[in-house]
Each structure stands twice: as structure tokens, then as C-alpha cells.
C-alpha positions as CSV (number, residue, x, y, z in Angstrom):
1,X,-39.5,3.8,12.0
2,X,-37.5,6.3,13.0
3,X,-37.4,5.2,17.0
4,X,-36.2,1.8,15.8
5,X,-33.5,3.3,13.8
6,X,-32.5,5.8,16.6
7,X,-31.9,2.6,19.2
8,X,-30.2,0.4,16.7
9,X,-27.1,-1.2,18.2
10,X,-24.1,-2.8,16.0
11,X,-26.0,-6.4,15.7
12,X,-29.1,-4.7,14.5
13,X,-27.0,-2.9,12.2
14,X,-25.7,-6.1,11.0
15,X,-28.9,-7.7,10.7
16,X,-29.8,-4.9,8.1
17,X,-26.0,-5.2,6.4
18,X,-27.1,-8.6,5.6
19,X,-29.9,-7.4,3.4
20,X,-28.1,-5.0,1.6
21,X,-26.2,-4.8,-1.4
22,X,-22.9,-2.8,0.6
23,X,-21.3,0.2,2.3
24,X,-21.2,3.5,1.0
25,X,-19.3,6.8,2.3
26,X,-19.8,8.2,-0.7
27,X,-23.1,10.1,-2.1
28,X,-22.3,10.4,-5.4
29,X,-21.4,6.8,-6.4
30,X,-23.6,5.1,-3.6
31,X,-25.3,2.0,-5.8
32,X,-28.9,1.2,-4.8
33,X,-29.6,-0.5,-1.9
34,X,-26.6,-0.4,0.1
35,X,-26.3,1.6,3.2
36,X,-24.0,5.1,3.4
37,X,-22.4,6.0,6.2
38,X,-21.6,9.9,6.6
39,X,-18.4,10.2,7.6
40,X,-16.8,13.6,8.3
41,X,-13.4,14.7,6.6
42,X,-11.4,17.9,7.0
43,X,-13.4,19.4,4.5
44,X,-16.7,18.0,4.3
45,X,-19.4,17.2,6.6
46,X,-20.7,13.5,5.1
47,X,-24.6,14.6,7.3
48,X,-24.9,17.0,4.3
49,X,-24.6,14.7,1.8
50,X,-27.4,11.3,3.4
51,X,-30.6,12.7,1.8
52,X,-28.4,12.6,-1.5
53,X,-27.6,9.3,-0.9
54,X,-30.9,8.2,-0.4
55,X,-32.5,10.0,-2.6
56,X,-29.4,7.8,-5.4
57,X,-31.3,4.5,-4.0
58,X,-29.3,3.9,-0.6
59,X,-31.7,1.7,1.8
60,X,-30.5,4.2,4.3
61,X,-28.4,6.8,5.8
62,X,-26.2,6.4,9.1
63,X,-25.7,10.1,10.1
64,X,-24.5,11.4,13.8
65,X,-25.8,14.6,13.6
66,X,-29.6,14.8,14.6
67,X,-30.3,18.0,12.5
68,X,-29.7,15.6,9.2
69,X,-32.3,13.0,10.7
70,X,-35.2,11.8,8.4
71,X,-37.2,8.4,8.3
72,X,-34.8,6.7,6.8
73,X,-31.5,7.6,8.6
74,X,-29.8,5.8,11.7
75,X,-28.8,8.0,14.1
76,X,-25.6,6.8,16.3
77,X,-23.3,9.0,18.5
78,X,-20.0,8.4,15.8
79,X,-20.5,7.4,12.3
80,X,-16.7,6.2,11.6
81,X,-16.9,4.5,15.4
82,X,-20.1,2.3,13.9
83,X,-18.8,1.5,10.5
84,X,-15.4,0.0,12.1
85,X,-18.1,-1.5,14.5
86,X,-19.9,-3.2,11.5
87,X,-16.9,-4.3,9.6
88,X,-15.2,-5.8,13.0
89,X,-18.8,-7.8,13.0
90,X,-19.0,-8.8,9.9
91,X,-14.9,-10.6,10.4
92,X,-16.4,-12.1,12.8
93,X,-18.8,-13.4,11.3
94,X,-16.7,-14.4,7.9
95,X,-14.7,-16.6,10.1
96,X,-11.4,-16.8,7.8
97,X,-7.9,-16.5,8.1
98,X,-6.8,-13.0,7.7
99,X,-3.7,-12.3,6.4
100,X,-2.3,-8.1,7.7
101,X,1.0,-6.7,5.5
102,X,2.2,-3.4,6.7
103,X,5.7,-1.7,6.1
104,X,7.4,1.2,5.2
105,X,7.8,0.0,1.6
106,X,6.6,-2.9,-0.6
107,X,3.2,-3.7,1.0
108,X,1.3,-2.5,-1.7
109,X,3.3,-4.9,-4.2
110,X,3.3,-7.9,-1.8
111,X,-0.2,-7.7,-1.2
112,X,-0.9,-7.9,-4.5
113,X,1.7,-10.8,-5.9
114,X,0.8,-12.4,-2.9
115,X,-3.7,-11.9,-3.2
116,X,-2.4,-13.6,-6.7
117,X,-0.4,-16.5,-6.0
118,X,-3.2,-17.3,-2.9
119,X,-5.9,-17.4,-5.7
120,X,-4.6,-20.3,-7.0
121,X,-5.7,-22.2,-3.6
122,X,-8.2,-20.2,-1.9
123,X,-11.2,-17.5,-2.9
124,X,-9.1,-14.0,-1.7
125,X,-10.6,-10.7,-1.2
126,X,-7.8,-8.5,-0.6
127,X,-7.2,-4.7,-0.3
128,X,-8.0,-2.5,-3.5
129,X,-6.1,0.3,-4.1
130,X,-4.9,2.4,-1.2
131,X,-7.9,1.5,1.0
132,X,-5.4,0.7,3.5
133,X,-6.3,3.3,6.7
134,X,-9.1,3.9,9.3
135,X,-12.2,3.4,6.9
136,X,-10.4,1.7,3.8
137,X,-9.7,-1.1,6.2
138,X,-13.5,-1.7,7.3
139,X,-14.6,-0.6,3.4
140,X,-12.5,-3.7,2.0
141,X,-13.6,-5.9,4.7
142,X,-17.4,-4.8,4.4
143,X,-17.0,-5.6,0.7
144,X,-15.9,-9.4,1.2
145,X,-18.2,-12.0,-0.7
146,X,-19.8,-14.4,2.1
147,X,-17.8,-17.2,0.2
148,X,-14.4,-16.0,1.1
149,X,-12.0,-18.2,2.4
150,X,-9.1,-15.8,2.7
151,X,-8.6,-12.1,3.5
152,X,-5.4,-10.2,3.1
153,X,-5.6,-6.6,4.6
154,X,-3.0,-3.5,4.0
155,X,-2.3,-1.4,6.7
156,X,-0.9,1.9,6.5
157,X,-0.5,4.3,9.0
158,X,1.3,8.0,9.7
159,X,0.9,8.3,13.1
160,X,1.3,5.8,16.9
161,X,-1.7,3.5,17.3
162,X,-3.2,3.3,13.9
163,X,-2.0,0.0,13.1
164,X,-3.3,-1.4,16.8
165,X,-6.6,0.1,15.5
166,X,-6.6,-1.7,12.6
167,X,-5.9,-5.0,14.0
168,X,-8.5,-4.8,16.4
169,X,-11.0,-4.3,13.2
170,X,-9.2,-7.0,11.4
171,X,-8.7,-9.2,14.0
172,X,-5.1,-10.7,11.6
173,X,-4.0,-14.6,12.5
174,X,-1.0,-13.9,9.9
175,X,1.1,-10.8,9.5
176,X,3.6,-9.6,7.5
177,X,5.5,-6.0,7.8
178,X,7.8,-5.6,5.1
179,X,10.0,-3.4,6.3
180,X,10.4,-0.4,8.7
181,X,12.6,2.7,7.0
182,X,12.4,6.3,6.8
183,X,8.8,7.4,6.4
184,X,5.9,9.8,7.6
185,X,8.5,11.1,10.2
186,X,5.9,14.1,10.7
187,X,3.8,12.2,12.4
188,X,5.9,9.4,14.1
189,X,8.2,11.8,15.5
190,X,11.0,9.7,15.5
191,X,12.5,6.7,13.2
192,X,11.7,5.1,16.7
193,X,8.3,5.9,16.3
194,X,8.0,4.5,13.0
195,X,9.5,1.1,14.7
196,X,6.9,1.2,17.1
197,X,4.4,1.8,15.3
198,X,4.9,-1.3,12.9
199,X,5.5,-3.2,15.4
200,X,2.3,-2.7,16.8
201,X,1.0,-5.6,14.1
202,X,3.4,-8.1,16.4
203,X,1.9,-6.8,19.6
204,X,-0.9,-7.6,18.0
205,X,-0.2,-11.3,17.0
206,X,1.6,-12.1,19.9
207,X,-1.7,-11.5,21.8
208,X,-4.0,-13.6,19.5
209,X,-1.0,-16.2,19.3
210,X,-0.9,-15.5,15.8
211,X,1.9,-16.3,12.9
212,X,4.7,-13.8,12.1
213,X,5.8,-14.5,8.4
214,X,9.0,-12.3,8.8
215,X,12.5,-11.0,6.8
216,X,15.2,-13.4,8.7
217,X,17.6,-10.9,6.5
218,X,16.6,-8.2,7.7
219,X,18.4,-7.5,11.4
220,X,16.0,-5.3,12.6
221,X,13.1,-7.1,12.1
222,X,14.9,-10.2,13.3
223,X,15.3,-8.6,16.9
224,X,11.6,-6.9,16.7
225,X,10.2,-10.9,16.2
226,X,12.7,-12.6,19.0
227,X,11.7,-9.9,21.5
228,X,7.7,-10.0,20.9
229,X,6.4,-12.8,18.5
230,X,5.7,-16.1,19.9
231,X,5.2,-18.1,16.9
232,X,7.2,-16.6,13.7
233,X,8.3,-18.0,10.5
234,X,11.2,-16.9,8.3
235,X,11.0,-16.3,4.6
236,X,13.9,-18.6,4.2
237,X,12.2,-21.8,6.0
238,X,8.8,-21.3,5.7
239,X,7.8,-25.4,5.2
240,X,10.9,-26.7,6.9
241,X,12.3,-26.9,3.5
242,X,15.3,-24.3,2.3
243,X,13.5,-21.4,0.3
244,X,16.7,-20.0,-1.5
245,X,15.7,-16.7,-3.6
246,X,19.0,-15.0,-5.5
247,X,18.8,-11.8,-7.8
248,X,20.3,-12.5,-11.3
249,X,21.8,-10.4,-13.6
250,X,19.3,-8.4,-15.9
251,X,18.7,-5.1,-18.2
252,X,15.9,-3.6,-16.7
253,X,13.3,-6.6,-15.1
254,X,13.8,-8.2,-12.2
255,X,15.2,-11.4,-12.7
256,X,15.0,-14.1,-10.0
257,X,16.8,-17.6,-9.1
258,X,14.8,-19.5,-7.0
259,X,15.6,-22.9,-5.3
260,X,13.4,-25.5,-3.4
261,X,13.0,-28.9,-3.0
262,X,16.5,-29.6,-4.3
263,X,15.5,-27.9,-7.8
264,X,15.9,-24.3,-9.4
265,X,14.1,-22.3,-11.4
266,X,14.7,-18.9,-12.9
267,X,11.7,-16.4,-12.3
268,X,11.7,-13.5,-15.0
269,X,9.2,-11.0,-13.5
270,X,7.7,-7.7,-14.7
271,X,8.8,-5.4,-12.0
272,X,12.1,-2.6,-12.1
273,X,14.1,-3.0,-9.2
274,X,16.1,-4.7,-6.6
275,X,14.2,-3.8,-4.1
276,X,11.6,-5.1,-5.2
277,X,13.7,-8.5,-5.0
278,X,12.5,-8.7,-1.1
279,X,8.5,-8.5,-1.9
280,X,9.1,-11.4,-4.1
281,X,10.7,-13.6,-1.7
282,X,7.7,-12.8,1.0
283,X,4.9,-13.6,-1.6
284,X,6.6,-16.6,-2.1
285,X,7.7,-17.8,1.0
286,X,4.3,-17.1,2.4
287,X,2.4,-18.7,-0.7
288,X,4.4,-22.1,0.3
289,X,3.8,-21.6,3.3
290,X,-0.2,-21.3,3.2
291,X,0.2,-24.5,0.5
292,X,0.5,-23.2,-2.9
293,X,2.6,-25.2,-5.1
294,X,6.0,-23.6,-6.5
295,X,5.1,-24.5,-10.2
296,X,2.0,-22.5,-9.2
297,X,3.9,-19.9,-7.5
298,X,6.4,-18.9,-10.2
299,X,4.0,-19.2,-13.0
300,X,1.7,-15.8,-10.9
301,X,4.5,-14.6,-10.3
302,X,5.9,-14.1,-14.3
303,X,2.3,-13.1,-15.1
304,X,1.8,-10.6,-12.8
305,X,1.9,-6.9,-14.3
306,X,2.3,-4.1,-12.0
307,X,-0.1,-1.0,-12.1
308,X,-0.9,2.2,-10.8
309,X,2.6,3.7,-11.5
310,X,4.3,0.7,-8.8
311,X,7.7,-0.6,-10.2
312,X,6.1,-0.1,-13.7
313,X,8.1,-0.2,-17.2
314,X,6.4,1.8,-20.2
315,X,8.0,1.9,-24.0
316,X,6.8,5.1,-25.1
317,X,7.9,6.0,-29.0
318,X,10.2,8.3,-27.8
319,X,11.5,6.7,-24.0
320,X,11.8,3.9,-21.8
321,X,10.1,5.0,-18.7
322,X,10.3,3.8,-15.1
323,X,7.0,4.6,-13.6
324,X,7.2,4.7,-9.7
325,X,5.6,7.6,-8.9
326,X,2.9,7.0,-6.5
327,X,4.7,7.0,-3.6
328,X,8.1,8.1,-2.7
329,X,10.0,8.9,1.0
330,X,13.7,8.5,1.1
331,X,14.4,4.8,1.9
332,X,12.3,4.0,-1.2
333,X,13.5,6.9,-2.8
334,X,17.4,5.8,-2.4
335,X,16.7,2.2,-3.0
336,X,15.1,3.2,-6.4
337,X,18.4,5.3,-7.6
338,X,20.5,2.5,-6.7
339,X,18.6,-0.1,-8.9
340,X,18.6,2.2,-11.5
341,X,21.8,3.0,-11.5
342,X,22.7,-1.0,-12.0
343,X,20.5,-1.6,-14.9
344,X,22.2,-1.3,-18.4
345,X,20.9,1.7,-20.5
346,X,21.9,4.6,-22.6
347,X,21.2,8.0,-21.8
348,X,20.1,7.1,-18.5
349,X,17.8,10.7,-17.0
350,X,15.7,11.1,-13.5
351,X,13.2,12.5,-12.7
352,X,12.5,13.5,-8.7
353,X,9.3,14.7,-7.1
354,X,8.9,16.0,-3.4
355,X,8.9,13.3,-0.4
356,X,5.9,14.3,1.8
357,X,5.1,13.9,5.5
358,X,8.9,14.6,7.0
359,X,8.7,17.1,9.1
360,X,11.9,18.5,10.2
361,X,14.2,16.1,8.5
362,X,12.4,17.5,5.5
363,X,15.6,20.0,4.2
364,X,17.8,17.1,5.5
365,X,16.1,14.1,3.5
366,X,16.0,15.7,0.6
367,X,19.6,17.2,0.6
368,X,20.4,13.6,1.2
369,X,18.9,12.2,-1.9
370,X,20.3,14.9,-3.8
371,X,23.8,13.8,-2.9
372,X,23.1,9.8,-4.0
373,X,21.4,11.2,-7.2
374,X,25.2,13.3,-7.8
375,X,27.3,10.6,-7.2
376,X,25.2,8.3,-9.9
377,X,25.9,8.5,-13.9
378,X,23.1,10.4,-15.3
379,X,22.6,12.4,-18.4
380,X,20.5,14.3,-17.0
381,X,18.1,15.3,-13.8
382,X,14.7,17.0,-13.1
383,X,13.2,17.8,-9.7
384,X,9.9,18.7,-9.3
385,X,8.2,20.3,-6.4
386,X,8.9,23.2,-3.4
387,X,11.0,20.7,-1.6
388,X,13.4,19.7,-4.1
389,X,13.3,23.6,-5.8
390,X,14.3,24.7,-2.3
391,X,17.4,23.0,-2.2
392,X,18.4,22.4,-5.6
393,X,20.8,25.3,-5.1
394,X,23.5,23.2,-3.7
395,X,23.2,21.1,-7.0
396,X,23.5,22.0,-11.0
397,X,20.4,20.3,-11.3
398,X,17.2,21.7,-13.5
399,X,14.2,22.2,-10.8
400,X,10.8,22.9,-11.3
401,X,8.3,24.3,-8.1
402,X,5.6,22.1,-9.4
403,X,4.8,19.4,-12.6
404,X,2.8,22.3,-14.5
405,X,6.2,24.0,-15.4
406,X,7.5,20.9,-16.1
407,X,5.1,20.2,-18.5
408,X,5.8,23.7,-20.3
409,X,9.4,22.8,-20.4
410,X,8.6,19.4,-21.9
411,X,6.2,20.8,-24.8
412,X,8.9,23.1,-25.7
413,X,11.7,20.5,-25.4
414,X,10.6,17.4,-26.0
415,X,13.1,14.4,-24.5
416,X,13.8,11.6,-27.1
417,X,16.0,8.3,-26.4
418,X,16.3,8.0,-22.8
419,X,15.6,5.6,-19.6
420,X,14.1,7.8,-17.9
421,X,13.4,6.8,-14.0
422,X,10.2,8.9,-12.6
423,X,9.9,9.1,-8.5
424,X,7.8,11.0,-6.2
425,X,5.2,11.6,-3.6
426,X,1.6,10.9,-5.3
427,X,0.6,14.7,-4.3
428,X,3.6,15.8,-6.3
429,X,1.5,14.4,-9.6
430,X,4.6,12.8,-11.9
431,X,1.9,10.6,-13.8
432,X,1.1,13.9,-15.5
433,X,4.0,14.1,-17.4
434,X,4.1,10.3,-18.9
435,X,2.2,11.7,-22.3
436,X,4.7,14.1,-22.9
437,X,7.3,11.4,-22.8
């Protein structure tokens, strides 16, 4: 048994994917039957964990360290190396179009309008979550129903070369990046690098003669598809028909004019912000692209309610809250103050968490945002975190080195009758606060 397991290449590994119920990487949750893989992390060692994976019901245990070995393991040389290996198979094997969104901003909320508005045409499986990296990307595709007829994969990345990775697990005929702006400049090195590394999803179409759904408003982009994509379509022409999308005037929601086929509609959506105008007009241009009806379209699109603290509106009793704090570097962080400094409210307040990952431009970035955020019309501002306490000496602004004394102040001082706009880095922990609000 063990011999067999020992010599097991990626197709035998397949074979026995195939008569499991899944992947695991996880000991704890692992469900019975499926097969874990023991990945390492900075501070575990997954080997540690596969005879408490088996012992939960997994059919067996893929370790890369032979003192962890047992009768029921698979030993390989890297365990991350075979479970990309597996999931690279198994797209193979799926055969379907795969749909890759990447970008500095919005890729979380256009995957998920547009996993919606495909629905209505196709069986999706699409990215849950944030499983967007090195193994999120093989876990969602590893978790695809045999019936699938579509997949549409998220792609993150912080450093050069993890987006060519991906694609080369994913194997996308269709991509999307959103945009390219200021983000995870501690790893890039360089807005340059940031470019690049996006770009790496055209590099990777233009080799598999794949379809570029692309930003025609969006200069940069613009240039990145004339000088590498072979076959590209724009969001305004995506069926050889004008796609016309227009912002209209609204309170808080994003309001939407729409106009196709010689007819308009008006598209009242659930989402705060202008910028989130732009991942509107890709869901849709791609949806009418791929066939969905606009009737179809529009009607997803209105019913759609954003989650996990993305572009998310919340009447408390006491406040009107603008939840957006799972993410935050300064492109999106500037783009969110601007949109709320257009919508109508009283007693408009923000509240600011740390920007991650920026490296050097760190002081800068931030001193930066603290000049847009003193040149809007606020009652009143709050920054969270060691970043923002740092250099909230060159403003009057209240600051707090982390969202504990936040919460102090907030018990003791409760805030009553405000919009209150809430952005920061997920570490930062802003979704803490929303009780006390």
C-alpha cells in the first residue's frame, strides 16, 4: 500500500480525486472521504497535522515529509507543487471556458455580479471568498461540480509572476483585469511592477489566443491590450452593438443609465460608490457578450446585495454606515472619499484604517490620503492603526494605534446621526466596530 502510494504520479492522483468527496488543507474541517493535502505555512508545518486528518475520515493524507508517512499517506517531493498539479488536471479534464478577473481594485465585486448575471445561462462555479492566490486558485477549481459549464477564477497577487502561475493552473480563454493602481508596492517594487504583473494575464491570453474583455476608457489598459493582446473586446462594443453605461444622480446607491439596442433602462443597484460604476459596466458588457439577455442582466444586477464588508450600506438605529472595510490601498482608498464626498448626507464622519503592503511609500501614501480626507466636508474623522497614528500629527484629526481603543472611545461616546464611511486594510479589523455604531 504504502509502495503504491510512494510512486503515485499526478494521473494516479487524479484517478483517486475522482473517487473522493474533495480537497482538504485543512485538519480540522477536513469532511470524510476527501483527500488533505499538508501544505506548509509560515507558521505551521501541515505533515503535523495528516494523521489528524485521517483519523477526521480523510481517505488519505498527501504529506512531503517521510517522517509523517503511514499507510495511508502519499508521499511526493512538494505538497503545494502536487495539489496545483491536480487542480491543473482536473481543468483539463472539466474542459470549459474559464473566465480569469484580476486587478488592483473591483475584481472581487465583478466576479461576483458577473458569476451572477452568467447563472442565468450557464452552471458557474466561481471563486469563494478570497481564495484567490497559489492554493485558493487550485482549491476553487478542485471544488468544481463535474457538470460545470463555466468557471470564473480571481486572481490576486503581491508579488512578479504570481499571476503567470496562476494562469498556467487555470489555463483562462477569457480575462479580465480591472484595473492596475497603487497596490502591494512592497512586493512589486514599483507601480511598474504592479503593471507588469497584471499584465501577465495578457501575456498569458495572447499565448493561448485567448479573449481580452478590456476598459476601452481606461488609457492605460488601452495601450497594455494594443501592445500584447491579439484578440480583445471593449466594454463599450462587446456584441458589435453600442453598450452605453452613464452614472446618474443618486443619495447614496449607485444609480445606473444603461443603453443598448436603441433602448434605456435605468439600473438602481445596491452598491455605494462611483467606482464601483466601472465593475458594473464589465459584468455587463461581458454578460452580453457571453449571451445573456439585457432584461436578464439588469434584473441580477438590481438584486444583487453585496457582502463581506464590499461597497456595503447598513441602517443601524443610530447611523448610516458605509461598510468597505475589507480591503483598502490608496487608489481605492481615494476613490472611496471622493464618492462619498458626492452623495447627499448630513453629518457626514470617516472613519480610516491602515493601508498594508506599501513599503516605502508607506509615510508617503498615507500622508497623501490624509490631505484628500482635509480638503473634503466632514464632521468629523477617525484613523485607526500605527500608520495613520504616525502621521496624524500633521492633521487635527482623532487617531487611534489600533481598533481596541477605538472601541473604548466608542462605548464611552457613543456616535448618533451620522453617514459614517468605514475604510481600511482587513488586518486593521474595522468590522469590529459596526456594533457599536
Amino acid at each position: 500500500m504504502r509502495h503504491f502510494f510512494t510512486s503515485m504520479k499526478t494521473e494516479q492522483l487524479f484517478n483517486l480525486f475522482k473517487e473522493s468527496t474533495g480537497v482538504s488543507t485543512d485538519s480540522r474541517t477536513v469532511g470524510k472521504g476527501q483527500i488533505f493535502f499538508a501544505l506548509w505555512g509560515d507558521n505551521y508545518n501541515g505533515n503535523k497535522f495528516a494523521s489528524e486528518a485521517l483519523a477526521h475520515g480523510a481517505m488519505c493524507a498527501v504529506v512531503d515529509d517521510p517522517l509523517f508517512e503511514t499507510e495511508n499517506t502519499i508521499l511526493v517531493d512538494d505538497c503545494l507543487f502536487e495539489l496545483q498539479a491536480l487542480a491543473s488536471h482536473y481543468r483539463k479534464e472539466l474542459n470549459v471556458p474559464v473566465i480569469a478577473i484580476t486587478g488592483t481594485n473591483g475584481k472581487t465585486t465583478t466576479k461576483e455580479l458577473l458569476a451572477a448575471i452568467l447563472s442565468k445561462k450557464f452552471k458557474i462555479h466561481f471563486t469563494q471568498g478570497n481564495l484567490n492566490n497559489h492554493i485558493g486558485v487550485p482549491l476553487t477549481i478542485l471544488s468544481a461540480p463535474a457538470d460545470t459549464e463555466m468557471l470564473i477564477i480571481e486572481m490576486g497577487a503581491s508579488h512578479l509572476s504570481e499571476i503567470r502561475t496562476l494562469c498556467l493552473i487555470a489555463k483562462p480563454d477569457y480575462g479580465i483585469i480591472t484595473n492596475i493602481g497603487t497596490a502591494h508596492i512592497e512586493g512589486f517594487g514599483s507601480v511598474e511592477g504592479v503593471i507588469k504583473a497584471k499584465t501577465e494575464l495578457y501575456e498569458h491570453l495572447r499565448r493561448v489566443n485567448g479573449i481580452a474583455l478590456y476598459n476601452d476608457k481606461d488609457p492605460l489598459l488601452t495601450e497594455k491590450i494594443y501592445r500584447i493582446i491579439n484578440r480583445a473586446v471593449p466594454f463599450s462594443d462587446p456584441t458589435g452593438i453600442d453598450l452605453i453605461l452613464e452614472q446618474m444622480p443618486s443619495d447614496i446607491n449607485l444609480r445606473i443609465s444603461i443603453t443598448y439596442l436603441h433602448l434605456t433602462y435605468d439600473l438602481n443597484t445596491n452598491l455605494f460608490g462611483s467606482y464601483n460604476f466601472e465593475n458594473v459596466r464589465a459584468a455587463v458588457a461581458t454578460g452580453l457578450f457571453l449571451g445573456v439577455e439585457i432584461q436578464d442582466i439588469i434584473e441580477t444586477i438590481e438584486k444583487y446585495q453585496p457582502a463581506n464588508n464590499r461597497s456595503q450600506i447598513k441602517n443601524t438605529k443610530s447611523n448610516t454606515l458605509i461598510c468597505d472595510s475589507y480591503n483598502a490601498n490608496p487608489t481605492s482608498m481615494c476613490l472611496a472619499l471622493e464618492s462619498f464626498s458626492a452623495i447627499k448626507a448630513e453629518h457626514k464622519m470617516v472613519i480610516l484604517g491602515d493601508m498594508l503592503e506599501l513599503g516605502d511609500k508607506s509615510e508617503e501614501e498615507h500622508l497623501k490620503v490624509l490631505n484628500v480626507v482635509q480638503s473634503l466636508n466632514t464632521e468629523k474623522v477617525f484613523l485607526v492603526g500605527p500608520l495613520f497614528h504616525k502621521t496624524s500629527s500633521k492633521s487635527d484629526f482623532k487617531a487611534f494605534d489600533n481598533v481596541n481603543k477605538l472601541m473604548e472611545f466608542l462605548k464611552g461616546e457613543p456616535l448618533k446621526g451620522n453617514t459614517i464611511l468605514i475604510k481600511g486594510s482587513r488586518a486593521i479589523r474595522l468590522e469590529k466596530i459596526y456594533d457599536l455604531l
